[in-house]
PQR file of N, CA, C, O and H, with PARSE charges and radii, in Angstrom:
ATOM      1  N   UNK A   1      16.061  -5.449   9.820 -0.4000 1.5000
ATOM      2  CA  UNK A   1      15.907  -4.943   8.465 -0.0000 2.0000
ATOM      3  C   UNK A   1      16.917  -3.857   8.155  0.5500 1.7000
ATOM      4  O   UNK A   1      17.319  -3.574   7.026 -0.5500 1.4000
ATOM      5  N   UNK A   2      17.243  -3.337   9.183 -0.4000 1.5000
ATOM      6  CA  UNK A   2      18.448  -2.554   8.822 -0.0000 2.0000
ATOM      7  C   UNK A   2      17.705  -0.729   8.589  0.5500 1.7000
ATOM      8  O   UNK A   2      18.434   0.132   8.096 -0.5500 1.4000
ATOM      9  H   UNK A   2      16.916  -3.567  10.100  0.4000 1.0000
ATOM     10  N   UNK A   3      16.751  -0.503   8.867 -0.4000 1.5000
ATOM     11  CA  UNK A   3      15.855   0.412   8.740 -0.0000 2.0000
ATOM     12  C   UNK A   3      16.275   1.734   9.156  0.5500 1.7000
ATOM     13  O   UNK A   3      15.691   1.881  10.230 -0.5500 1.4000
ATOM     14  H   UNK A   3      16.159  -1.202   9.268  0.4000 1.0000
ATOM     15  N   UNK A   4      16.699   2.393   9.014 -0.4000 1.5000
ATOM     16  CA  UNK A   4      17.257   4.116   9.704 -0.0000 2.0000
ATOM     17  C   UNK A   4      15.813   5.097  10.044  0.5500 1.7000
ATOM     18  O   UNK A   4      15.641   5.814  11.029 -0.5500 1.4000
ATOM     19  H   UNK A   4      17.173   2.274   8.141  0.4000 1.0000
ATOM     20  N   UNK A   5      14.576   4.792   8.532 -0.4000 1.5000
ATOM     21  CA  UNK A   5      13.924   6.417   9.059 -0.0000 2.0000
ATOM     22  C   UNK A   5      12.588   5.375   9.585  0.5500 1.7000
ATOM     23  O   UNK A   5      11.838   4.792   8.803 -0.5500 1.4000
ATOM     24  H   UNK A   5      14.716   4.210   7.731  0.4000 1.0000
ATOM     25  N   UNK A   6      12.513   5.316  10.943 -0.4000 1.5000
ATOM     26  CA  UNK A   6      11.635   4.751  11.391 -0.0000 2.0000
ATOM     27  C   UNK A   6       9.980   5.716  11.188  0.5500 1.7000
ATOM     28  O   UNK A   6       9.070   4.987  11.584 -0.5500 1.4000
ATOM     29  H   UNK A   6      13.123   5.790  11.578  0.4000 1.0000
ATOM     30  N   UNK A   7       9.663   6.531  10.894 -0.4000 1.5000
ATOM     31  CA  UNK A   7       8.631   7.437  10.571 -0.0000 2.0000
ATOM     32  C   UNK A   7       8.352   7.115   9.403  0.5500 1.7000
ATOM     33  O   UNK A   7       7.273   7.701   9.321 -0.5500 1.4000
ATOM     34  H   UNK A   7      10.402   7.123  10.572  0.4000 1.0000
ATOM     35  N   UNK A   8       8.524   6.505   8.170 -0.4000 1.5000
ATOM     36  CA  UNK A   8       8.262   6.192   7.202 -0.0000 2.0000
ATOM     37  C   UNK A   8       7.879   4.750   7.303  0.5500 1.7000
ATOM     38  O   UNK A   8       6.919   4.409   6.613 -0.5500 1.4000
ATOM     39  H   UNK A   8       9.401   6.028   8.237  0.4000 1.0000
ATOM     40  N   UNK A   9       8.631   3.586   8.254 -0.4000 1.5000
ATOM     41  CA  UNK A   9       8.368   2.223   8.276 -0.0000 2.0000
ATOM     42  C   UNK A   9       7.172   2.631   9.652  0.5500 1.7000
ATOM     43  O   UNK A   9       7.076   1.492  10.109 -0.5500 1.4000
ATOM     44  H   UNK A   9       9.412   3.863   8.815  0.4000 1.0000
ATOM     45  N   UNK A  10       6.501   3.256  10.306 -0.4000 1.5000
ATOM     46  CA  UNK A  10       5.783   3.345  10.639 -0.0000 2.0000
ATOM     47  C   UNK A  10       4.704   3.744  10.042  0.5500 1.7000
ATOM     48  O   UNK A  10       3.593   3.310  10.345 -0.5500 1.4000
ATOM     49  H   UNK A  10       6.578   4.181   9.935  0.4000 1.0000
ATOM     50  N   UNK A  11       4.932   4.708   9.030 -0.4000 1.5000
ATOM     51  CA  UNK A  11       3.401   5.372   8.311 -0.0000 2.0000
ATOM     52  C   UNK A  11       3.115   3.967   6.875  0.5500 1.7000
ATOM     53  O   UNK A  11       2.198   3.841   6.063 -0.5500 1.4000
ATOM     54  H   UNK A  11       5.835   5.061   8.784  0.4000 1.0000
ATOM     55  N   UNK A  12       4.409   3.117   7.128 -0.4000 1.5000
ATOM     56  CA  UNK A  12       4.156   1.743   6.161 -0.0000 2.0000
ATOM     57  C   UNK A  12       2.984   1.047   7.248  0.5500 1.7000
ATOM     58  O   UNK A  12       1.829   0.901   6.847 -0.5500 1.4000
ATOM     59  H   UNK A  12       5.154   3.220   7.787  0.4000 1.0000
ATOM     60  N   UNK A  13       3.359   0.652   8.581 -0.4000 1.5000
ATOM     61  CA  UNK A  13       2.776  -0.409   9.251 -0.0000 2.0000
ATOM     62  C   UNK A  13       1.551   0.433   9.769  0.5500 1.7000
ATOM     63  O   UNK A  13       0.715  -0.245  10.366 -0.5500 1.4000
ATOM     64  H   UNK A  13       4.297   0.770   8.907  0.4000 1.0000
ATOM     65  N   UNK A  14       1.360   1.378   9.691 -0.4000 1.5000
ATOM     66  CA  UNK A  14      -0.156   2.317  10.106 -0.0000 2.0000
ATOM     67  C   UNK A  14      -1.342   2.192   8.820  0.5500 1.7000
ATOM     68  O   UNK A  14      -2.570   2.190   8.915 -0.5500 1.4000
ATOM     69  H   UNK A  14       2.039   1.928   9.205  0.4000 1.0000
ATOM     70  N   UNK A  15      -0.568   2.102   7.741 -0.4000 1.5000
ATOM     71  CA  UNK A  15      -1.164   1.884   6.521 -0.0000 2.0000
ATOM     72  C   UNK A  15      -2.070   0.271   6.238  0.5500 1.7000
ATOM     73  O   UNK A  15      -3.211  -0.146   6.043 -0.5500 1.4000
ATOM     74  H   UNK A  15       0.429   2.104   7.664  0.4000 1.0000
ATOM     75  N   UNK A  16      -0.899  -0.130   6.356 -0.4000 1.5000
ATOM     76  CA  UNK A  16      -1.260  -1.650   6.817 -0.0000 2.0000
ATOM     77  C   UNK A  16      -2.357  -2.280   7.879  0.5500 1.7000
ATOM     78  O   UNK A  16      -2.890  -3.380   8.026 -0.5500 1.4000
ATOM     79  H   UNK A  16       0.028   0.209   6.514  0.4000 1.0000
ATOM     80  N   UNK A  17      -2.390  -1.512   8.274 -0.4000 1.5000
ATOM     81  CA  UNK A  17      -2.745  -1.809   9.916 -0.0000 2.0000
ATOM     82  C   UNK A  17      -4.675  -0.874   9.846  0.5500 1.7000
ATOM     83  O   UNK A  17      -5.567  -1.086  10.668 -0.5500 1.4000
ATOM     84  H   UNK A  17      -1.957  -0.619   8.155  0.4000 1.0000
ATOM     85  N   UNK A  18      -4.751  -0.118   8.888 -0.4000 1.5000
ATOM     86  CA  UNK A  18      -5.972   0.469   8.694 -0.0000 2.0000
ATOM     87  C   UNK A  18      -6.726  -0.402   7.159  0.5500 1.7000
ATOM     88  O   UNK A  18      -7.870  -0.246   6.731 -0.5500 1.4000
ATOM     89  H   UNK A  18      -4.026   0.054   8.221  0.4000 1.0000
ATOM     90  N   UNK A  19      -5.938  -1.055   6.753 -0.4000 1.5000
ATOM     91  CA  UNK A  19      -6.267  -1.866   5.630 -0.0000 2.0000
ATOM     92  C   UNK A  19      -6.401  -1.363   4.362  0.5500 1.7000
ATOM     93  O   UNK A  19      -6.959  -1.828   3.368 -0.5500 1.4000
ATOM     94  H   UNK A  19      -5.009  -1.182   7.100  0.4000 1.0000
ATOM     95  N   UNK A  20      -5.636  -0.055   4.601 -0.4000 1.5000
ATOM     96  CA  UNK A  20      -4.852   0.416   3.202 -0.0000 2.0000
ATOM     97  C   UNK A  20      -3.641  -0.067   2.773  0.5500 1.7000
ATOM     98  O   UNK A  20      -2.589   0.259   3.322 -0.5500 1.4000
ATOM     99  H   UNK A  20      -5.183   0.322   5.409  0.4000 1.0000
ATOM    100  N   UNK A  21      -3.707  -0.899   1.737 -0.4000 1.5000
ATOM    101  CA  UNK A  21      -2.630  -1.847   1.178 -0.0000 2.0000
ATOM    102  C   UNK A  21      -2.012  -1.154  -0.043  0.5500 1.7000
ATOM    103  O   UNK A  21      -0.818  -1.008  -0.305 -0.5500 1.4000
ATOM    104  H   UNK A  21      -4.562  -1.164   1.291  0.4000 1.0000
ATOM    105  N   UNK A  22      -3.018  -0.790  -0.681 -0.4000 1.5000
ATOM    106  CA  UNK A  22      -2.209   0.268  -1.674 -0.0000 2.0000
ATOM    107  C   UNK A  22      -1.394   1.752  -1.956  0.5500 1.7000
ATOM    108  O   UNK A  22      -0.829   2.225  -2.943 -0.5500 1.4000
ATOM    109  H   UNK A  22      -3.988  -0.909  -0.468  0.4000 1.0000
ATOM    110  N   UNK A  23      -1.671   2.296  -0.365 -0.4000 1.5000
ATOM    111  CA  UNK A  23      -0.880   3.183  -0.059 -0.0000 2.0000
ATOM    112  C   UNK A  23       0.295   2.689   0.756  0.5500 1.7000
ATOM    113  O   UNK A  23       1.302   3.391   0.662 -0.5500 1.4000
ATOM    114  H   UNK A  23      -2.130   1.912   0.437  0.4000 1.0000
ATOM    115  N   UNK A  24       0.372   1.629   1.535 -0.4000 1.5000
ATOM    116  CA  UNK A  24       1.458   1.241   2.203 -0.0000 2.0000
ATOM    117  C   UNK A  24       2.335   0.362   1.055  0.5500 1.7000
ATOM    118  O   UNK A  24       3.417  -0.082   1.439 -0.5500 1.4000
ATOM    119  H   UNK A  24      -0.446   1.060   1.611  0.4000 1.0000
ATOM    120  N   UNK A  25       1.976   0.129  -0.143 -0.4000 1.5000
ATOM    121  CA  UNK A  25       3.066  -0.630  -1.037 -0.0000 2.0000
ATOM    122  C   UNK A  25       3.330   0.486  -1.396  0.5500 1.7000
ATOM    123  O   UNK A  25       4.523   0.413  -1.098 -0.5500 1.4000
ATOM    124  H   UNK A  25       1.097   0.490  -0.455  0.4000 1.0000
ATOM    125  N   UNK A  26       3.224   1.512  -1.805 -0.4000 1.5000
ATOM    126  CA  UNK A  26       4.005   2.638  -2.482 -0.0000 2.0000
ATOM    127  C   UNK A  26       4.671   3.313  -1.658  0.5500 1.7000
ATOM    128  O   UNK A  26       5.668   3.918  -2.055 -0.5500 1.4000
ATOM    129  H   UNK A  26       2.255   1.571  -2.047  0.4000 1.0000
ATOM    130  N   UNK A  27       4.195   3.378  -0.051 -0.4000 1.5000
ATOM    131  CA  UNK A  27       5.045   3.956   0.862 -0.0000 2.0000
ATOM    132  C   UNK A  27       6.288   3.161   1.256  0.5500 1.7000
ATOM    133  O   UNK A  27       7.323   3.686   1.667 -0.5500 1.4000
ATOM    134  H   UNK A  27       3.386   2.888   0.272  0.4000 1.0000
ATOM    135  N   UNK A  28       6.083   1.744   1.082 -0.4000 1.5000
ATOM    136  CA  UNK A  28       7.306   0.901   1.040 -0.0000 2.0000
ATOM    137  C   UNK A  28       8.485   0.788  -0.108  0.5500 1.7000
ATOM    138  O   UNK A  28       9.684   0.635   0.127 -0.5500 1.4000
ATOM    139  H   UNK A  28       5.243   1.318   0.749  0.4000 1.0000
ATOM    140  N   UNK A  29       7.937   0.886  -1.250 -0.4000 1.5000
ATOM    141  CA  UNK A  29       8.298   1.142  -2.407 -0.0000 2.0000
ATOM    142  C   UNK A  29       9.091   2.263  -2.121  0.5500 1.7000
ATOM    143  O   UNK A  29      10.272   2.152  -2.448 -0.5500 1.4000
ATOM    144  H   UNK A  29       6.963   1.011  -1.441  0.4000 1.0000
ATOM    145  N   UNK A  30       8.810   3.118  -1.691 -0.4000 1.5000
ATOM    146  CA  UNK A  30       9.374   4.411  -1.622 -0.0000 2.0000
ATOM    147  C   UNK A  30      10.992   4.464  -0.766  0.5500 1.7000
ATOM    148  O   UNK A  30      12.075   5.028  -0.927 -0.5500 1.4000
ATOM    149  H   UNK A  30       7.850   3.208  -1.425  0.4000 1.0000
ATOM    150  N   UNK A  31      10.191   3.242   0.469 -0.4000 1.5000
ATOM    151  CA  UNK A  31      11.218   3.139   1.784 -0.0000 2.0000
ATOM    152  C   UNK A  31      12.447   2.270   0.679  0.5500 1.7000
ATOM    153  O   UNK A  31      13.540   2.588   0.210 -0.5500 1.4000
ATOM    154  H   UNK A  31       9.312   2.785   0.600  0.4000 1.0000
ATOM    155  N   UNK A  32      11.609   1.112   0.605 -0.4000 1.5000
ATOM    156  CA  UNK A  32      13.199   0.027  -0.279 -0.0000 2.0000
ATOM    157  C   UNK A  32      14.080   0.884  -1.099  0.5500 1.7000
ATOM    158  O   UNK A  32      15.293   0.716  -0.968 -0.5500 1.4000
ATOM    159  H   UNK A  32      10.721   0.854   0.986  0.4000 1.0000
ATOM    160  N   UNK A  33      13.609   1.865  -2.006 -0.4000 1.5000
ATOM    161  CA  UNK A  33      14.786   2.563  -2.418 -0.0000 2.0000
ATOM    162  C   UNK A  33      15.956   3.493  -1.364  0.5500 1.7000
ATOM    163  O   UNK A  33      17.180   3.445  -1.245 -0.5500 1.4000
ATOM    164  H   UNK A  33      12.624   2.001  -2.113  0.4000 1.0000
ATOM    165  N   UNK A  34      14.830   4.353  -0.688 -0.4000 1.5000
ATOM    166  CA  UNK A  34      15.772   4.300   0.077 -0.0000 2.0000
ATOM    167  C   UNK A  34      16.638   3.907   1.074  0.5500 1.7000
ATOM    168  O   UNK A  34      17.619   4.591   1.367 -0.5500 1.4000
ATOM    169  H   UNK A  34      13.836   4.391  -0.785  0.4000 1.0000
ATOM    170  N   UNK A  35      16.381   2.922   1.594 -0.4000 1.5000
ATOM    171  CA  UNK A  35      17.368   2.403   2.069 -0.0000 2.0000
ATOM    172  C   UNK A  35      17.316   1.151   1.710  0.5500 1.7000
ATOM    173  O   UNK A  35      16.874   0.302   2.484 -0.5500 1.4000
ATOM    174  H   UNK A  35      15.584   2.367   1.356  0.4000 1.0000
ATOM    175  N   UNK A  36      17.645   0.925   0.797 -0.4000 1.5000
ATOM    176  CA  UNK A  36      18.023  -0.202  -0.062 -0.0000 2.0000
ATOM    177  C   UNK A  36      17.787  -1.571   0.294  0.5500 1.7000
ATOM    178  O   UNK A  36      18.703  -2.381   0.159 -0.5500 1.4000
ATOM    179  H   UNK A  36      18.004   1.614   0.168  0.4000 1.0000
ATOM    180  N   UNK A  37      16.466  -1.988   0.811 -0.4000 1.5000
ATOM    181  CA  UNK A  37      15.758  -2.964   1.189 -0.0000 2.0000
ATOM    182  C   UNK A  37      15.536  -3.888   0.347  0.5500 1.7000
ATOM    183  O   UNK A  37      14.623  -3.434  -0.342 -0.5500 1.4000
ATOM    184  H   UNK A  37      15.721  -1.330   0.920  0.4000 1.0000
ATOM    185  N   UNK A  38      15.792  -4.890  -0.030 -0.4000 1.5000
ATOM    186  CA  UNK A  38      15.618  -6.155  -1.033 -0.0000 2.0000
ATOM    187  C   UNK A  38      13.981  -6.502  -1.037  0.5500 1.7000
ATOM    188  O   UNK A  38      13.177  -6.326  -1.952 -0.5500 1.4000
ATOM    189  H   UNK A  38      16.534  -5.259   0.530  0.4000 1.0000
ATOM    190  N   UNK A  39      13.693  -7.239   0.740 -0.4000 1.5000
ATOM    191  CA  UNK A  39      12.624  -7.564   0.581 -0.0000 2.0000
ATOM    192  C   UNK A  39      11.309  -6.690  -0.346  0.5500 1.7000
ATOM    193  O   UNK A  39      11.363  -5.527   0.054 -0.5500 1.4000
ATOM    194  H   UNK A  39      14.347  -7.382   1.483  0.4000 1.0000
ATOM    195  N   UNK A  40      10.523  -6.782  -1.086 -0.4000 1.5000
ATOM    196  CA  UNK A  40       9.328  -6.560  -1.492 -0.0000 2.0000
ATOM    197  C   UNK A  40       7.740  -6.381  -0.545  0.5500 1.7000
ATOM    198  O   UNK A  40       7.528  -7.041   0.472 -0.5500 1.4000
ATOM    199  H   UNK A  40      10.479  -7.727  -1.410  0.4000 1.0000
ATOM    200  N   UNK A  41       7.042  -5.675  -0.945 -0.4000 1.5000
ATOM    201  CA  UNK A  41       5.679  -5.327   0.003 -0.0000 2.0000
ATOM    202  C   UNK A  41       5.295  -6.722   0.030  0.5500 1.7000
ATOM    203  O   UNK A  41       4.949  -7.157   1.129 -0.5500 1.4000
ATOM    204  H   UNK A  41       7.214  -5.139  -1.772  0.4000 1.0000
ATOM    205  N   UNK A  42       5.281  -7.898  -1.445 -0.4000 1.5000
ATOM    206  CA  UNK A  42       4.280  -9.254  -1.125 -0.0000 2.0000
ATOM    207  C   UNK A  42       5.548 -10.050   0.264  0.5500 1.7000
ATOM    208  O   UNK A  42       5.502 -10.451   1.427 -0.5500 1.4000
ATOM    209  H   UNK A  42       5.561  -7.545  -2.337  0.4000 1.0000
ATOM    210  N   UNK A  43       6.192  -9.947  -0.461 -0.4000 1.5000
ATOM    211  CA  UNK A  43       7.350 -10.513   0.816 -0.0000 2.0000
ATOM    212  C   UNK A  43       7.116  -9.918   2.355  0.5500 1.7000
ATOM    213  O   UNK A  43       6.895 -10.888   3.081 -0.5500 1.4000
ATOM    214  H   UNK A  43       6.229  -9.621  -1.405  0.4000 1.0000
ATOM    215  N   UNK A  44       7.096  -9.167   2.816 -0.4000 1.5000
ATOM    216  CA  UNK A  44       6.933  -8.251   4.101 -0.0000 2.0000
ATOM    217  C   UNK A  44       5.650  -8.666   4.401  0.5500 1.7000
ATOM    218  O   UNK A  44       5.507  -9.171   5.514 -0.5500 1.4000
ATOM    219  H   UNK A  44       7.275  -8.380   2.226  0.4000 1.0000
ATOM    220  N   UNK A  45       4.385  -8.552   3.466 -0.4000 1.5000
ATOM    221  CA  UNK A  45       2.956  -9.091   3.980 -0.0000 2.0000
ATOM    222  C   UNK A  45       3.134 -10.285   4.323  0.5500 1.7000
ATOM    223  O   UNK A  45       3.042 -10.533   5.525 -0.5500 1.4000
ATOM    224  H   UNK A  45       4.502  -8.142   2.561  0.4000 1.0000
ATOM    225  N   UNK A  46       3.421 -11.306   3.446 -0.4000 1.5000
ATOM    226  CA  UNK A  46       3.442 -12.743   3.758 -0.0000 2.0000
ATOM    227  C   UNK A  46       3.813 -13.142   5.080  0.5500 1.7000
ATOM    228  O   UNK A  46       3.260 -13.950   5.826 -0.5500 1.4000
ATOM    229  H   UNK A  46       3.497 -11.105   2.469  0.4000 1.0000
ATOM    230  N   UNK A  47       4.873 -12.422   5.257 -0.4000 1.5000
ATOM    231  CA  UNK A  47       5.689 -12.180   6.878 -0.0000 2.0000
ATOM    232  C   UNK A  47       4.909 -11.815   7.778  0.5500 1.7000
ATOM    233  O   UNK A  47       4.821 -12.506   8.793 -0.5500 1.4000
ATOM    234  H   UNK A  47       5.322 -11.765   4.651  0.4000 1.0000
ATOM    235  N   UNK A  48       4.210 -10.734   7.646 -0.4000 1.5000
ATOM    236  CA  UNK A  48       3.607 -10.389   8.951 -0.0000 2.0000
ATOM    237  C   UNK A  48       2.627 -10.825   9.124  0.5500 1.7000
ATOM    238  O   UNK A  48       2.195 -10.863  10.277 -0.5500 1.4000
ATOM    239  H   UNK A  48       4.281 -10.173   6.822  0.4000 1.0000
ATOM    240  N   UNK A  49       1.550 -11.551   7.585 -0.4000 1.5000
ATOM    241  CA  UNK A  49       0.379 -13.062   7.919 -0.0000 2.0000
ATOM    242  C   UNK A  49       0.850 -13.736   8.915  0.5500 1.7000
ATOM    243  O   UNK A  49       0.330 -13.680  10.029 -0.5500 1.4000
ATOM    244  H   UNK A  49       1.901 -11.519   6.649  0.4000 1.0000
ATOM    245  N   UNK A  50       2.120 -14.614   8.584 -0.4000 1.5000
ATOM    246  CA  UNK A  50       2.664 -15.611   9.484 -0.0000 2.0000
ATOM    247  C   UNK A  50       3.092 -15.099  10.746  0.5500 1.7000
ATOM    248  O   UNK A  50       3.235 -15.923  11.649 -0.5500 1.4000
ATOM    249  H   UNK A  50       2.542 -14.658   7.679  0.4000 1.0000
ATOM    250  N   UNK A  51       3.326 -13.890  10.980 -0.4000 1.5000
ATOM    251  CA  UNK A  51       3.345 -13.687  12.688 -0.0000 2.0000
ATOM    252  C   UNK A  51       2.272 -13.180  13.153  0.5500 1.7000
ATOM    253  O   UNK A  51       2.340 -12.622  14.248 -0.5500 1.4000
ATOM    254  H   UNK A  51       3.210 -13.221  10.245  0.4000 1.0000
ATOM    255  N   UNK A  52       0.697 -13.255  12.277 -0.4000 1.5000
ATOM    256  CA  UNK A  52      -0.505 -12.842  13.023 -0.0000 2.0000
ATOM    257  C   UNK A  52      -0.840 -11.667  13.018  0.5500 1.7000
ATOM    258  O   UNK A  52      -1.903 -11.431  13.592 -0.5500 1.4000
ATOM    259  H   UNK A  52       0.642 -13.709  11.387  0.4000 1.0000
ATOM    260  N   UNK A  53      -0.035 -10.396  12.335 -0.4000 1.5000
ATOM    261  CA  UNK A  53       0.008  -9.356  13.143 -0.0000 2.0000
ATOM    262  C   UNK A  53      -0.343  -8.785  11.206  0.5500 1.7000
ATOM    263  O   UNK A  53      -0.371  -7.570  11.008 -0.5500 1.4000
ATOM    264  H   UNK A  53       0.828 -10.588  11.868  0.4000 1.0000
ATOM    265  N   UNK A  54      -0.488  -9.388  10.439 -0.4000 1.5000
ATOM    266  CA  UNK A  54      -1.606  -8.324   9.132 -0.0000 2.0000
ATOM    267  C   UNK A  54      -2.535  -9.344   8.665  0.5500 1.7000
ATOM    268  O   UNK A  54      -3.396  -9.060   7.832 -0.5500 1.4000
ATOM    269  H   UNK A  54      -0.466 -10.375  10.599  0.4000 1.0000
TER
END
């Protein structure tokens, strides 16, 4: 993904991972701007359905 501040894509997948979805789309939201991430939160979920792991 190309990701630099790993503390932010972690407090995304901790979010996720406690089944707060609406704080981890805004914390992602937050991440894609900064570092200029294309993919989207429905995009990234869909992804991690299919590897089992949300």
């Amino acid at each position: 993904m190309g990701i630099t501040d790993a503390k932010k894509l972690k407090d995304v997948m901790v979010n996720i991972a406690v089944d707060d979805k609406k704080t981890a789309e805004k914390l992602w939201k937050d991440l894609m701007k900064k570092e200029k991430v294309i993919e989207d939160f429905k995009t990234i979920m869909a992804n991690l359905k299919k590897a089992g792991m949300a």
